[in-house]
C-alpha positions, 0 to 999 in steps of 0.5 A: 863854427858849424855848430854855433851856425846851426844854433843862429839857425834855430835862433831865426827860425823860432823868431820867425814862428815866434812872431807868426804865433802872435800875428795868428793870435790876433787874426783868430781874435779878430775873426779873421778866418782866411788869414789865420789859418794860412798864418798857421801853416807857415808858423808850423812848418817852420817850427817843425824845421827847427824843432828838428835841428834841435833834436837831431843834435841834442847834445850841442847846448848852442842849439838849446839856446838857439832855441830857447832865445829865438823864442823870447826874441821872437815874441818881442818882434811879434809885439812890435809887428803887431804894434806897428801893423795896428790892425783893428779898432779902439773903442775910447772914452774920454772924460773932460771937466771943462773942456768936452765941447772944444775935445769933441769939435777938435775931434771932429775936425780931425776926422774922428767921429764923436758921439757925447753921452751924458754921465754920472760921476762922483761928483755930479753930472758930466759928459762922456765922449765916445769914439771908434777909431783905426788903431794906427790913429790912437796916437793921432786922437790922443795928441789931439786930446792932450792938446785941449785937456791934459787932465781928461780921463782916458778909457782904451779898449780893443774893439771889433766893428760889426757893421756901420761906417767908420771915417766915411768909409766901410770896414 
């Protein structure tokens, strides 16, 4: 029994290091230069305390596969924690046929701020909507968006805000 407890152990501990591993990985690309590092330090000490119950009993497989599961369970819950924090922005483009003015009005009646930039498609002239927004509001401006124009093309990319005001208020 002690050794299946100490291969649980190992198990929580990888996904907790696991799931810090990818919370620093988004931090370090958003340049979050406190916050990282202070993530790694945690991160670290924890793989090392299970590193070293891995090692010290070698020949108990439980502790391999402790291990070994923590690690994939742990980035599992790192996508989803990162998902669920939603830190930073998206830059979205939406493309509509017919329908870009009642798209954008309803936008910004929604609080998105929308900036149209005319377009060459394929098929002749059209407009471009454009918009930063918080990632914890894409589902919100893509329900918004469906509503009007089920058809619109949709563009999401990862962004980071230099400068400027974004819903009223600074970064």
């Amino acid at each position: 029994m002690e050794l299946l407890i100490n291969a649980l152990i190992i198990f929580g501990l990888r996904i907790g290091d696991v799931s810090l591993g990818t919370l620093r990985t988004l931090f370090t690309v958003q340049g979050k230069k406190v916050l990282a590092p202070v993530i790694g330090v945690f991160e670290s000490l924890i793989w090392v305390i299970a590193i070293k119950e891995v090692f010290a009993h070698l020949d108990n497989p439980w502790n391999i596969a402790g291990y070994a599961g923590g690690f994939a369970t742990g980035t599992l819950v790192g996508i989803l924690l990162e998902q669920k924090l939603a830190i930073g922005f998206h830059q979205i483009y939406v493309i509509s046929k017919h329908q870009t003015d009642r798209i954008a009005d309803a936008l910004r009646q929604n609080l998105f701020g929308v900036t149209i930039i005319p377009g060459e498609g394929g098929t002749g002239g059209m407009a471009i909507i454009t918009s930063m927004i918080k990632r914890s509001r894409l589902r919100e401006f893509q329900k918004v968006v469906d509503g009007i124009d089920t058809d619109a093309f949709i563009s999401i990319q990862n962004a980071m805000l230099y400068r400027g005001f974004l819903h009223g208020a600074r970064k």
